[in-house]
N, C-alpha and C positions, 0 to 999 in steps of 0.2 A: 422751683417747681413743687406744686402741693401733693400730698397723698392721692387725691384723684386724679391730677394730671399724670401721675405713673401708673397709676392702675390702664387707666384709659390709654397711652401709649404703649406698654407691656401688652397688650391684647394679642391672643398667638393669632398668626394669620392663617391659621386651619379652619376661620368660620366658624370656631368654639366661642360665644360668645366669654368675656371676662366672668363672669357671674356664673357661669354652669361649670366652667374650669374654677372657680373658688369654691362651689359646691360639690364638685366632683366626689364623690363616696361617701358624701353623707345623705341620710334619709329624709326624704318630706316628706308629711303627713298628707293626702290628697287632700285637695281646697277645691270650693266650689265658691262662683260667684254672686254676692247675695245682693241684693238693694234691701234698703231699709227705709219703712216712710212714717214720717213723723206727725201726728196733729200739729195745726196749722193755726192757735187759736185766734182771733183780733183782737184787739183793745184797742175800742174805739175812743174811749175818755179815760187818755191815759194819765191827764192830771187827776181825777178822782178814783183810779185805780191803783196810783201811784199813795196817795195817802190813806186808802184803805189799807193798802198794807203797810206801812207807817204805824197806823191806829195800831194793825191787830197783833206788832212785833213790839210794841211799846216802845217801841225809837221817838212816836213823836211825843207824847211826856217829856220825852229827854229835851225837846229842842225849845228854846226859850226864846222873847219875842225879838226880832232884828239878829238873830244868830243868822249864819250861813250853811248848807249845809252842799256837800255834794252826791249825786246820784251816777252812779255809773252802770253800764247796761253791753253788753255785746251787740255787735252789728249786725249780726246777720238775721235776717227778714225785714231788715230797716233800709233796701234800700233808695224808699223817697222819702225817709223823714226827714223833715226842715225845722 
């Protein structure tokens, strides 16, 4: 049985949730809930966006003819790219 599974099982049955009785006596700051929105740009051509920035980080200098190289990118707003 793991740490959460006792937390979760020890839960008092007075309807105190586990989490207010581990909190209990100590102070929290009042929170308020925010959204946050971000620009959204496109890159439509993103192999010549891709090597502009190449060009203007001097990476592509470095890279010689028949070298390999790899390019990695997070996923998130990609997701229909093929």
């Amino acid at each position: 049985m793991g740490v959460i599974d006792n937390i979760v099982d020890d839960a008092p049955a007075s309807g105190t949730s586990t989490i207010d009785s581990l909190l209990e006596g100590i102070p929290l700051p009042r929170m308020v809930k925010v959204r946050q929105t971000f620009d959204r740009p496109r890159v439509v051509d993103v192999e010549g966006e891709l090597v502009r920035k190449l060009r203007e980080s001097g990476a592509l200098a470095k890279v010689k003819p028949g070298q390999k190289i790899a390019v990695t990118a997070g996923s998130r707003g990609l997701p229909r790219c093929r």
